[in-house]
TORBAGU-65475 format. One line per 8 residues: number of its first residue (from 1); their letters; for each residue x, y, z of N, C-alpha, C. Coordinates in nm, 3 decimals. Example, Ala and Ser with C-alpha at 12.3 -4.5 7.8 and 13.67 -1.06 7.14 Angstrom:
% residues 2
1> AS> 1.319 -0.569 0.780 1.230 -0.450 0.780 1.320 -0.330 0.780 ~ 1.285 -0.225 0.708 1.367 -0.106 0.714 1.290 0.003 0.787 $
% end
This chain:
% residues 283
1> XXXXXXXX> 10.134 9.793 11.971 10.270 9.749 11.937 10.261 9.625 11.847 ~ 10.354 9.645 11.719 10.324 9.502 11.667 10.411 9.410 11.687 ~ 10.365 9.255 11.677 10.450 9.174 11.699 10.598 9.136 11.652 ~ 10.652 9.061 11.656 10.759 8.998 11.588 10.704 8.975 11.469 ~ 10.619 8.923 11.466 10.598 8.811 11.360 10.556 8.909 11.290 ~ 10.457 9.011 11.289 10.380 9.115 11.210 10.528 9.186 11.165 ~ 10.638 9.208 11.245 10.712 9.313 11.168 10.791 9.172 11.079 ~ 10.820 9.104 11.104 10.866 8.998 11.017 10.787 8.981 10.917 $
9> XXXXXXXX> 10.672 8.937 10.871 10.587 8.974 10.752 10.568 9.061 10.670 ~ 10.632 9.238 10.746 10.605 9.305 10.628 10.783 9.340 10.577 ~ 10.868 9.284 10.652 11.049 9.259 10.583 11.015 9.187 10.473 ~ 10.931 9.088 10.498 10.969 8.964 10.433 10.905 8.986 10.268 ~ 10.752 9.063 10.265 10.732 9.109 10.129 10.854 9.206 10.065 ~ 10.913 9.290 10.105 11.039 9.372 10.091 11.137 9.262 10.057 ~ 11.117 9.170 10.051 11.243 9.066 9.994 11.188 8.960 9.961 ~ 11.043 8.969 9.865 10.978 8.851 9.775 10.962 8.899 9.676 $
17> XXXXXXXX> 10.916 8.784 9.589 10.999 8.803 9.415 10.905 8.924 9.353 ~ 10.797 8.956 9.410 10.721 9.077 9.352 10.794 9.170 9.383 ~ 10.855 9.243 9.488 10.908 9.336 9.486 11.082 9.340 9.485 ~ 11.117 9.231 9.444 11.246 9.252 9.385 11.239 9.256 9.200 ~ 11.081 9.203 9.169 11.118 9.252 9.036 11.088 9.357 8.989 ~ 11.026 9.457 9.062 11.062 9.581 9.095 11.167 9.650 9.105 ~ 11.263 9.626 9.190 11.374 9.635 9.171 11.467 9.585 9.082 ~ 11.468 9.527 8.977 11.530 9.472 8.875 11.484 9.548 8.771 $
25> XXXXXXXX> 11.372 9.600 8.745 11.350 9.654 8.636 11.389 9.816 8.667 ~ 11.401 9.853 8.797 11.472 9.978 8.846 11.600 9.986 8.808 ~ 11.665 9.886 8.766 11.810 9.843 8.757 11.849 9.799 8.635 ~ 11.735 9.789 8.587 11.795 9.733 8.423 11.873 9.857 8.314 ~ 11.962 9.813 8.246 12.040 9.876 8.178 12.001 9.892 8.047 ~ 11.912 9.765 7.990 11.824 9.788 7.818 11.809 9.877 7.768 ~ 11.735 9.970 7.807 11.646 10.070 7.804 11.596 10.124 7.867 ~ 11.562 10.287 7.849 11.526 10.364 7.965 11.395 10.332 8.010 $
33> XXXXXXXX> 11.383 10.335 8.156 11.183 10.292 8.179 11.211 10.450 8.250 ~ 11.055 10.488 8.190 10.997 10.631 8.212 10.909 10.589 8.357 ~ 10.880 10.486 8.358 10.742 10.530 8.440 10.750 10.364 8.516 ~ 10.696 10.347 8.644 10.614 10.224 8.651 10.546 10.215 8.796 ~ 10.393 10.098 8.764 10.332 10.108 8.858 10.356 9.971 8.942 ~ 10.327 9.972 9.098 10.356 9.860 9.133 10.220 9.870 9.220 ~ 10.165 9.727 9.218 10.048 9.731 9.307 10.012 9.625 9.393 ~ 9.969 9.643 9.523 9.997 9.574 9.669 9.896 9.605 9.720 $
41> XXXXXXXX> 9.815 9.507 9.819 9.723 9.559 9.950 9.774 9.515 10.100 ~ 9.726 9.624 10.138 9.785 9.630 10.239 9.716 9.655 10.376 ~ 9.715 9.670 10.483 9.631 9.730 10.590 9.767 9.877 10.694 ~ 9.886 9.861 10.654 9.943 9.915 10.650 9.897 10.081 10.634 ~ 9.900 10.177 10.702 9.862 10.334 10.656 9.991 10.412 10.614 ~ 9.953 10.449 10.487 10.036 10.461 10.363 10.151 10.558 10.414 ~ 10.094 10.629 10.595 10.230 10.753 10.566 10.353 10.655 10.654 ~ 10.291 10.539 10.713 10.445 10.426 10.744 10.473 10.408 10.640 $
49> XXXXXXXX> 10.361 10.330 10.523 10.420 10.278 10.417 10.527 10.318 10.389 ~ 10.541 10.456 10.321 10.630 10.536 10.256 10.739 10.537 10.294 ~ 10.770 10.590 10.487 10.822 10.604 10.538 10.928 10.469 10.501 ~ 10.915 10.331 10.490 10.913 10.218 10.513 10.974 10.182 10.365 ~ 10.925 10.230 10.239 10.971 10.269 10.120 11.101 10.324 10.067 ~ 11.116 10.450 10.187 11.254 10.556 10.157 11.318 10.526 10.219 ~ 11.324 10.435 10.376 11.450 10.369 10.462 11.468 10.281 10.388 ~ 11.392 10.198 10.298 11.446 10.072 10.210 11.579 10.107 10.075 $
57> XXXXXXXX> 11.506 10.234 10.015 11.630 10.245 9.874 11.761 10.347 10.000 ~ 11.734 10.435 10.096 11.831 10.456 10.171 11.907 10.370 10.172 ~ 11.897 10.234 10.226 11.986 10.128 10.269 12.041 10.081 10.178 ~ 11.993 10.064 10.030 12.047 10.024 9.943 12.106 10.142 9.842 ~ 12.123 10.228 9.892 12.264 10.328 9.800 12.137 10.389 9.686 ~ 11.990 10.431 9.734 11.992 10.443 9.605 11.861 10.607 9.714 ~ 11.886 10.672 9.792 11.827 10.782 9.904 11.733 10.807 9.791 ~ 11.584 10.857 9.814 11.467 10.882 9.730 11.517 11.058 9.735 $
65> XXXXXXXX> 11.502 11.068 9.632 11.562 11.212 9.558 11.419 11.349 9.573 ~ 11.316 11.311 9.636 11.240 11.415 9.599 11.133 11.383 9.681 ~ 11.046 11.476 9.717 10.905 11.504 9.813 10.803 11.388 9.701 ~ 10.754 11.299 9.793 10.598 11.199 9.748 10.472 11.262 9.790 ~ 10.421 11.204 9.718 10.273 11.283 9.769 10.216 11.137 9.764 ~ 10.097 11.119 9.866 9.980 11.092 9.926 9.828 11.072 9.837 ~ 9.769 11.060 9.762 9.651 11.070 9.742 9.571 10.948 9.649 ~ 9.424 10.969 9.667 9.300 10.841 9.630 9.343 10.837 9.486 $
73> XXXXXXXX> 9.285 10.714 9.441 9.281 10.716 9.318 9.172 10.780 9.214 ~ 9.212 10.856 9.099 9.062 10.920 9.031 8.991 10.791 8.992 ~ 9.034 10.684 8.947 8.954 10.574 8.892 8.897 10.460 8.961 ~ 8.959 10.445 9.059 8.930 10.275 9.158 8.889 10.343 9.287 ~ 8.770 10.343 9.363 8.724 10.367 9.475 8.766 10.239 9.568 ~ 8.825 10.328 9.676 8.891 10.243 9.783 9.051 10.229 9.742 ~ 9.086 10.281 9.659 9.231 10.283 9.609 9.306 10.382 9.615 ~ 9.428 10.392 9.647 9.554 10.504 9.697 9.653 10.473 9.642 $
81> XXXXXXXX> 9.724 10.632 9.632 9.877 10.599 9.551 9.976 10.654 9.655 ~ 10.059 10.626 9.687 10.240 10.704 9.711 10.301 10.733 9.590 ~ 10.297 10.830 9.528 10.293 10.844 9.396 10.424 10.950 9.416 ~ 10.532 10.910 9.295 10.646 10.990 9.240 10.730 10.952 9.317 ~ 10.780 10.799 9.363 10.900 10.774 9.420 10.971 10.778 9.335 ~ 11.094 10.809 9.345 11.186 10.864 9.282 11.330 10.834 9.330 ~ 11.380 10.706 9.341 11.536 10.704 9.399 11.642 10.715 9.305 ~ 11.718 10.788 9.396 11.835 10.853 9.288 11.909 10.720 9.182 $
89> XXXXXXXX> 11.899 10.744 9.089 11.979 10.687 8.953 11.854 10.591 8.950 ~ 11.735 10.611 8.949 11.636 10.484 8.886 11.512 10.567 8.874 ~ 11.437 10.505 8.778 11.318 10.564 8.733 11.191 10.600 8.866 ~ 11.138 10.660 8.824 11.019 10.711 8.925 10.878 10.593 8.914 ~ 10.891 10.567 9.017 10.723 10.490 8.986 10.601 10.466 9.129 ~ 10.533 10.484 9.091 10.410 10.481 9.189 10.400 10.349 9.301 ~ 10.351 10.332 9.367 10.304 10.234 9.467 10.155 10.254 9.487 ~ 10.054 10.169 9.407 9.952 10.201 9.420 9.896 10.085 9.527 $
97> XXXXXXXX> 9.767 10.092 9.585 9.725 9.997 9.699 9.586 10.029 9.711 ~ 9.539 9.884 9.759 9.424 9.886 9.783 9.421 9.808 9.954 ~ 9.327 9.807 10.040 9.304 9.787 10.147 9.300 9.609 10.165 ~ 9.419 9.554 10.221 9.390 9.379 10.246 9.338 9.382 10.440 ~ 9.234 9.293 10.371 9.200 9.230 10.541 9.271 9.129 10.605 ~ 9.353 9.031 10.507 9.452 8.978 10.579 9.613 8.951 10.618 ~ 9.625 9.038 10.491 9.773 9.092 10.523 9.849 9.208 10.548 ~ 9.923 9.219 10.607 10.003 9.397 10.612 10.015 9.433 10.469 $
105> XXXXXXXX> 10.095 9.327 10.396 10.123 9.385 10.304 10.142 9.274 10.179 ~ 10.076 9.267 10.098 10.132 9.155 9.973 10.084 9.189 9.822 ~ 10.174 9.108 9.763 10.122 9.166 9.581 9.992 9.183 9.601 ~ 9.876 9.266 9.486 9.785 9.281 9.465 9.756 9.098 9.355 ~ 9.583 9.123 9.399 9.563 8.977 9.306 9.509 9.019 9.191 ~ 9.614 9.052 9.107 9.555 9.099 8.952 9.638 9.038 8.891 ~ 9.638 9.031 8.780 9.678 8.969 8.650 9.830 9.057 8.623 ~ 9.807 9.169 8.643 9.958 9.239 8.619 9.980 9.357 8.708 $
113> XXXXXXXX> 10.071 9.323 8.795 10.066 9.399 8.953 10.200 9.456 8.928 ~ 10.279 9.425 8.839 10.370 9.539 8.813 10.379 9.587 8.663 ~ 10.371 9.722 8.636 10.379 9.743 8.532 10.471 9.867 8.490 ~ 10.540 9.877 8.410 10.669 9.954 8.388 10.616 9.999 8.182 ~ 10.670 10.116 8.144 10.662 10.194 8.033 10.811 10.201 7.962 ~ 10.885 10.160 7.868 11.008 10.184 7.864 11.028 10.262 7.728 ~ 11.107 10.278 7.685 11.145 10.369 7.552 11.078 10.330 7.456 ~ 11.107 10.133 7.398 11.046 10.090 7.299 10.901 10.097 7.316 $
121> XXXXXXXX> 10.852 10.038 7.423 10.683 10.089 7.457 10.642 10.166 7.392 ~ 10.725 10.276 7.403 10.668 10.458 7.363 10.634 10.454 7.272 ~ 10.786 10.395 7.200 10.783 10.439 7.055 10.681 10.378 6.976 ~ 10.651 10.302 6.999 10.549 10.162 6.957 10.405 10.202 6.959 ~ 10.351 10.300 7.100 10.268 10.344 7.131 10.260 10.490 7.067 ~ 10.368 10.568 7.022 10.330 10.647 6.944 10.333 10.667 6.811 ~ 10.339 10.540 6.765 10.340 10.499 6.620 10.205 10.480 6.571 ~ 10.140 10.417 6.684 10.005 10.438 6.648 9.931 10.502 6.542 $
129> XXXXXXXX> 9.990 10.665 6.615 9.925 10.754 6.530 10.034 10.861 6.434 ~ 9.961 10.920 6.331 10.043 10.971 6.224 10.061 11.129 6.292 ~ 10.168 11.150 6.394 10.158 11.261 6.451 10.246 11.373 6.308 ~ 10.231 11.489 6.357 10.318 11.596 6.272 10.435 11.620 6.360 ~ 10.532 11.605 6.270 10.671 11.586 6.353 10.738 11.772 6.332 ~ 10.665 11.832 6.230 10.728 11.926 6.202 10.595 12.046 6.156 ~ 10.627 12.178 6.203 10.509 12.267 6.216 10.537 12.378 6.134 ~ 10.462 12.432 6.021 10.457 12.569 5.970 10.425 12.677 6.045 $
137> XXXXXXXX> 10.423 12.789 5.974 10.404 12.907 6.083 10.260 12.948 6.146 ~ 10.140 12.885 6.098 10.031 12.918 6.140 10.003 12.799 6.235 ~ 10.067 12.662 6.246 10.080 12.560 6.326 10.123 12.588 6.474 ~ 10.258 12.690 6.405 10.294 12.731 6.544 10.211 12.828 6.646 ~ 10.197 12.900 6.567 10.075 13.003 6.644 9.986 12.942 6.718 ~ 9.954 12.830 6.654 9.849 12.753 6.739 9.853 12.630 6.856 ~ 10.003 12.652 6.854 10.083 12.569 6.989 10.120 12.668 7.094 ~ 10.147 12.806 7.024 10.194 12.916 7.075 10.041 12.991 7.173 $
145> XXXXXXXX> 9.939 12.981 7.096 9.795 13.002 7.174 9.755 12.920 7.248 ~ 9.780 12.780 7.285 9.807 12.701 7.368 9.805 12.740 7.495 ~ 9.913 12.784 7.494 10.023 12.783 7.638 9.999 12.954 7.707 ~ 9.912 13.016 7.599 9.902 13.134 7.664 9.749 13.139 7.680 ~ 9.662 13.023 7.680 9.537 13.049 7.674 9.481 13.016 7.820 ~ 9.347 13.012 7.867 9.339 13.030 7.982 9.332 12.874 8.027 ~ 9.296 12.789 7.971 9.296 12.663 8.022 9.484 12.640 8.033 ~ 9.531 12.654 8.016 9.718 12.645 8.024 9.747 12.760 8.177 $
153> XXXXXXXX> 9.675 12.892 8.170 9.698 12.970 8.302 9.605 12.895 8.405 ~ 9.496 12.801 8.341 9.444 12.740 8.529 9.502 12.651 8.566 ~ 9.618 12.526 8.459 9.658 12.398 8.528 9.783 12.448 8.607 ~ 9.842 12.620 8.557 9.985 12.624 8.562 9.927 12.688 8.771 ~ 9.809 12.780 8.729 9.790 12.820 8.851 9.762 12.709 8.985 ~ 9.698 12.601 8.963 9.626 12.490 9.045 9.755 12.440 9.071 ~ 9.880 12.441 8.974 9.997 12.328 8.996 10.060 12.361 9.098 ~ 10.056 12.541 9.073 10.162 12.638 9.180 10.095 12.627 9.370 $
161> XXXXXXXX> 9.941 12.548 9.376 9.865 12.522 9.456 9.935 12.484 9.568 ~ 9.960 12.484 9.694 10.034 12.345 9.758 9.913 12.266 9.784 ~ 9.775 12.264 9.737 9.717 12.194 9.831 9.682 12.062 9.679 ~ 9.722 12.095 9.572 9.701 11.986 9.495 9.858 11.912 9.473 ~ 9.784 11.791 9.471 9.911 11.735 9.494 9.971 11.650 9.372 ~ 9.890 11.699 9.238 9.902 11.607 9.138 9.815 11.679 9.038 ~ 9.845 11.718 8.919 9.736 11.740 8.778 9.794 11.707 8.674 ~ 9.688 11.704 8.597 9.675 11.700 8.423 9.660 11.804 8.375 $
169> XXXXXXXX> 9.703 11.861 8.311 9.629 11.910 8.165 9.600 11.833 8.067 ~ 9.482 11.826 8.000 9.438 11.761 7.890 9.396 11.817 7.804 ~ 9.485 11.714 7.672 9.503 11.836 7.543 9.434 11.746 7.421 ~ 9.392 11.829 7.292 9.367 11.733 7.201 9.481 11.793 7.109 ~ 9.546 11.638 7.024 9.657 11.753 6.922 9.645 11.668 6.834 ~ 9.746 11.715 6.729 9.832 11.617 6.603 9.910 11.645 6.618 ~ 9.987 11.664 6.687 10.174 11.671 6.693 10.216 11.592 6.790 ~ 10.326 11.542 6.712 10.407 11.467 6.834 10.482 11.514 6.955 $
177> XXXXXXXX> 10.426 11.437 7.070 10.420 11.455 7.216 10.549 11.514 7.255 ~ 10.694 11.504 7.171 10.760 11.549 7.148 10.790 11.717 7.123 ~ 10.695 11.754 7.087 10.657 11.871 7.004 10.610 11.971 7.106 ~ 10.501 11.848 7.179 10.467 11.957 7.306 10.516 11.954 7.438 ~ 10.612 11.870 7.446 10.736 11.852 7.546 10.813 11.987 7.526 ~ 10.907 12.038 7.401 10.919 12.177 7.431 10.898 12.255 7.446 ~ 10.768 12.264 7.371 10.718 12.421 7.401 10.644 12.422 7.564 ~ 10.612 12.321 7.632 10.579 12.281 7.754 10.707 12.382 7.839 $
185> XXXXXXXX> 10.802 12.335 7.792 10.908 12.325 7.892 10.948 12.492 7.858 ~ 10.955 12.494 7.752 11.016 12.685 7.735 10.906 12.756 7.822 ~ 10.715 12.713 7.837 10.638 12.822 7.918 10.674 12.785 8.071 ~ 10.720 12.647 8.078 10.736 12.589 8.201 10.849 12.706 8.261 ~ 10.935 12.752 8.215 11.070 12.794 8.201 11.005 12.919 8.234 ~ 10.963 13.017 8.134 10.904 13.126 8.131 10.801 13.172 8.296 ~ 10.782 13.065 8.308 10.695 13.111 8.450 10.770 13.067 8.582 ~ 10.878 13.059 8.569 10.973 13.024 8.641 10.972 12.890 8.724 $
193> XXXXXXXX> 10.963 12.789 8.660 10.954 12.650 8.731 11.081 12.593 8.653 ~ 11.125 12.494 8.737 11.217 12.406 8.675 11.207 12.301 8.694 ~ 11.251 12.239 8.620 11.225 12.084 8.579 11.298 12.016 8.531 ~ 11.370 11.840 8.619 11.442 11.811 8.630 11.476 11.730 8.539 ~ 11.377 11.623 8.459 11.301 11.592 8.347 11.172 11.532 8.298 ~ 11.165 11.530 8.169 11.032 11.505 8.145 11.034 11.419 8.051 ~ 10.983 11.348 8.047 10.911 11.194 7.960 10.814 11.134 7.931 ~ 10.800 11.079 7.825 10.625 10.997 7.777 10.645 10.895 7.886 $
201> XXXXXXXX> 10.455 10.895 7.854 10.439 10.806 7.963 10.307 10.743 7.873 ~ 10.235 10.637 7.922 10.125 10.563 7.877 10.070 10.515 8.001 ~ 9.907 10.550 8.009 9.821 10.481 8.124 9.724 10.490 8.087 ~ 9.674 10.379 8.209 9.523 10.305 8.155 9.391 10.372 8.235 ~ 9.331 10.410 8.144 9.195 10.532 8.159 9.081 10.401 8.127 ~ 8.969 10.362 8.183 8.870 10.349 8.181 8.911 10.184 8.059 ~ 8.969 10.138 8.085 9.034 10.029 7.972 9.083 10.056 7.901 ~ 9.149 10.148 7.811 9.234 10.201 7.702 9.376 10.264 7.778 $
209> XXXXXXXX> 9.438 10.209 7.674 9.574 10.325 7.745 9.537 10.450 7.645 ~ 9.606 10.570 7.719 9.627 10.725 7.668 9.762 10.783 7.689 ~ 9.797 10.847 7.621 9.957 10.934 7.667 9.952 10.991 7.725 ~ 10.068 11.057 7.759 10.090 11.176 7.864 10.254 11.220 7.841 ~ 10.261 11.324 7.884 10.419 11.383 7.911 10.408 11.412 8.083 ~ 10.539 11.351 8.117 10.567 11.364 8.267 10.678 11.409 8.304 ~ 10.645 11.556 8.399 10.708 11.635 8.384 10.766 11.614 8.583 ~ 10.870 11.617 8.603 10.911 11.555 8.707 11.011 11.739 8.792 $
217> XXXXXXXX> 10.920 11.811 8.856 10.983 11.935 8.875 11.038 11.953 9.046 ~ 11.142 12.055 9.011 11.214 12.062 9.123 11.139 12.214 9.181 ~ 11.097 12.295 9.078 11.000 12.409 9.135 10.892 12.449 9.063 ~ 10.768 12.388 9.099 10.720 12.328 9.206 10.773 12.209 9.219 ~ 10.808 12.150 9.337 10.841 11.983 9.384 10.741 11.945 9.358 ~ 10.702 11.904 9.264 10.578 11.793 9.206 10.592 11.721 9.088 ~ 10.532 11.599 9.096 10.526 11.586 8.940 10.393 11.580 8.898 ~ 10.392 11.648 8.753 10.271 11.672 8.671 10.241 11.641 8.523 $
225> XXXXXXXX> 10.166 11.646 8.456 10.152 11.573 8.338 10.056 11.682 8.198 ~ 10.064 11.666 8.138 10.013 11.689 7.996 9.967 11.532 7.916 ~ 9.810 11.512 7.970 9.772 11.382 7.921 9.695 11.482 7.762 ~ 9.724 11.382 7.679 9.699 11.356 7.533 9.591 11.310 7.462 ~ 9.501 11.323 7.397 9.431 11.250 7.283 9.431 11.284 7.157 ~ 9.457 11.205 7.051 9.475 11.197 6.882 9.362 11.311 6.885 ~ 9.379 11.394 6.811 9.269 11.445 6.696 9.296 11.519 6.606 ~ 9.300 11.495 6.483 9.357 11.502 6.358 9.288 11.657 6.286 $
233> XXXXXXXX> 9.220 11.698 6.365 9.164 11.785 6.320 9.161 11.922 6.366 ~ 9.339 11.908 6.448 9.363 12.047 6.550 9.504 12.028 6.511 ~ 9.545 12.129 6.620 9.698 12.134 6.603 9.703 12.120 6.764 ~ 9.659 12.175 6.853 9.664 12.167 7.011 9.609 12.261 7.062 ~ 9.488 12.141 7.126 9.369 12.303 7.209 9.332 12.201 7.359 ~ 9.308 12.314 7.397 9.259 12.210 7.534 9.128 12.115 7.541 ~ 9.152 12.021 7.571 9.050 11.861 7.594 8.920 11.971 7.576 ~ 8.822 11.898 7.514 8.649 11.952 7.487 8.570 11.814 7.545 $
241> XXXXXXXX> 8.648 11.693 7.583 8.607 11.602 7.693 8.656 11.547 7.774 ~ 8.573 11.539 7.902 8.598 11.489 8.054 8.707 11.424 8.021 ~ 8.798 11.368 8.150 8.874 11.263 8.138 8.841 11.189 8.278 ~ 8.950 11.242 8.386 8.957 11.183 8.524 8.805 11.206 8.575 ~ 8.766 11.300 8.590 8.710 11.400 8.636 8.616 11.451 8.612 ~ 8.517 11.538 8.665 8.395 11.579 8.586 8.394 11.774 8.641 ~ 8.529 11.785 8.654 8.531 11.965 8.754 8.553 12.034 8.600 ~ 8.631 11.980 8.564 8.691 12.070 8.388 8.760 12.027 8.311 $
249> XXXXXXXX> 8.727 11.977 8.155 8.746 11.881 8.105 8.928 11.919 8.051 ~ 8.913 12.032 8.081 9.087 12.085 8.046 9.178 12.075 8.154 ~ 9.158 12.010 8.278 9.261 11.936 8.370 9.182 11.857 8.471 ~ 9.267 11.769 8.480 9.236 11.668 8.670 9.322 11.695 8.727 ~ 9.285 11.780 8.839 9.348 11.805 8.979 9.333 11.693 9.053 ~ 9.397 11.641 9.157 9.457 11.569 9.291 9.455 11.646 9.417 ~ 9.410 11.653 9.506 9.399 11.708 9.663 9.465 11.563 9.748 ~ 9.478 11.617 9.870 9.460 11.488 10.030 9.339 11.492 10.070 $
257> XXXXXXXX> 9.271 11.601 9.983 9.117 11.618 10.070 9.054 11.475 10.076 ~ 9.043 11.383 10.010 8.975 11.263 10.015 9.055 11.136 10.088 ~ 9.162 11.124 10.134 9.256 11.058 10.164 9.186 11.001 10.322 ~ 9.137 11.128 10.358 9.153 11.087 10.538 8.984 11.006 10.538 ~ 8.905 11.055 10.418 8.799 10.934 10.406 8.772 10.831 10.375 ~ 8.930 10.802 10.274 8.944 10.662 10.230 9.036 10.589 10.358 ~ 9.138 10.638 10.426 9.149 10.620 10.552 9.029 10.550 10.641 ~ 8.979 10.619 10.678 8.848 10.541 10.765 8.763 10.434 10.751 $
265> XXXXXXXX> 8.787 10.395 10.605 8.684 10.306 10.508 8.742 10.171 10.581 ~ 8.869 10.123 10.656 8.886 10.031 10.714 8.980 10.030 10.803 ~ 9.038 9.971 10.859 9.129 9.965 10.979 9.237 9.972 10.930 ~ 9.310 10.064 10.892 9.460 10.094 10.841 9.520 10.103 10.972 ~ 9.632 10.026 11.011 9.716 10.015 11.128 9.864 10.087 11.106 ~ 9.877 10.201 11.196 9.988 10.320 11.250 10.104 10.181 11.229 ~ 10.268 10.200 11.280 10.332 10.168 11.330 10.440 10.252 11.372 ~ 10.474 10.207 11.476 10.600 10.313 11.575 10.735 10.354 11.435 $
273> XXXXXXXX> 10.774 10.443 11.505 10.917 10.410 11.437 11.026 10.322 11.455 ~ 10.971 10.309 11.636 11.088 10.151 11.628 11.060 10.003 11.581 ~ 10.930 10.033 11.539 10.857 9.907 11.453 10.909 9.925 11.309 ~ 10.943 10.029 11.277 10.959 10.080 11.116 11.109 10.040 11.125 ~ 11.219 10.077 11.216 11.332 10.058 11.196 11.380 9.923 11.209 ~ 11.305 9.845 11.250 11.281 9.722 11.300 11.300 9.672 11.142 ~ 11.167 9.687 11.122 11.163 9.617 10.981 11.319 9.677 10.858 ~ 11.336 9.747 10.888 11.416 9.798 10.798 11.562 9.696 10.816 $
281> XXX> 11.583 9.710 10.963 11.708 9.663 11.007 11.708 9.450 10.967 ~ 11.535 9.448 10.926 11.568 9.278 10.849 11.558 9.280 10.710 ~ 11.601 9.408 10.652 11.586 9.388 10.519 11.785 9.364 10.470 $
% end
């Protein structure tokens, strides 16, 4: 059973300036934010966390709109996401975490523990490169062979998976991400999934950021991605190198399979539900 004071400590991050500016940028009116990450350690086990997450925007008028998933990180060993919160009328963004030995729960000690993607970002980030905004007819064919080729039938098959809980496809193109946002969405369509929407996104791979399109679906309830790299010397074929992963360089799949071993790696502490409502009822 935890104490007073322990459930008072983890209200009290729920109403410090790291995670209200979280909430402010959930709320901002500027410009649209596609994406953002927020990052915390915790000793907390992530399925209270969550739990602890969705009674919070409940209370505040804003009920989490869609199924989260659970799983390790491909890049940081010892690291976990609650990935695709989603409260109604605000952008979707992750809760990533790493394991604290002395607190339930507090900002992560990095240099930038919240990070958010917004429209101008994008645009900025896809200016970069000199994409083709517009396709002739042998261009198309080759966006059109894409989506019917077999690396496009294994991410669509692995997605339809219940046991993955998250993928990529990884593509090399010259067209703008734009470009493969529809025709994404017409095979998306075609194989009968729907999707509620989808948006650029930018994340950080191995020190570089890379693109992606994020595709936020109601069938399958998942969200999934089409990560990106420039190459000027295609029109759009599937990745010919690794990314996340070393299973197939044309997607990174996500399982729970690794979850219950990063679990054990330290003392992640349960809490009741009347410990959970507890905390909720001092927010």
């Amino acid at each position: 059973m935890a104490t007073k004071d322990v459930v008072q400590s983890i209200a009290d991050y729920f109403k410090s300036e790291h995670w209200n500016r979280l909430i402010e940028v959930c709320r901002q009116k500027e410009e649209p934010i596609h994406h953002i990450h927020i990052y915390v350690e915790t000793k907390i086990n992530p399925i209270c966390l969550e739990e602890i997450v969705k009674a919070y925007f409940q209370k505040i008028g804003h009920p989490v709109k869609r199924k989260i998933e659970i799983f390790t990180s491909g890049q940081l060993i010892g690291s976990g996401s609650i990935h695709g919160i989603e409260p109604e009328g605000m952008p979707h963004f992750d809760l990533i975490w790493n394991y604290s030995h002395d607190a339930y729960i507090k900002p992560a000690a990095k240099a930038s523990n919240l990070e958010y993607w917004g429209r101008s970002y994008m645009e900025k980030f896809h200016g970069q490169y000199p994409f083709k905004t517009a396709l002739d007819d042998r261009e198309k064919r080759e966006v059109e062979a894409y989506f019917s080729s077999k690396a496009w039938e294994d991410y669509c098959r692995l997605n339809e998976d219940p046991e993955v809980v998250h993928i990529h496809a990884n593509v090399e193109t010259s067209i703008h991400p734009d470009l493969i946002r529809e025709y994404a969405l017409e095979a998306m369509k075609k194989r009968g999934w729907e999707i509620d929407h989808a948006t650029p996104v930018a994340f950080l791979m191995r020190g570089q950021m890379h693109g992606k399109i994020v595709f936020l679906g109601n069938r399958p309830e998942k969200i999934f991605d089409i990560a990106w790299a420039y190459n000027p010397t295609v029109t759009l074929i599937p990745s010919t190198k690794y990314w996340l992963t070393t299973e197939n360089p044309t997607y990174d799949a996500r399982t729970m399979h690794d979850l219950p071993l990063l679990l054990k790696r330290d003392r992640y502490e349960w809490l009741s539900y009347r410990e959970m409502e507890a905390i909720v009822e001092l927010l």
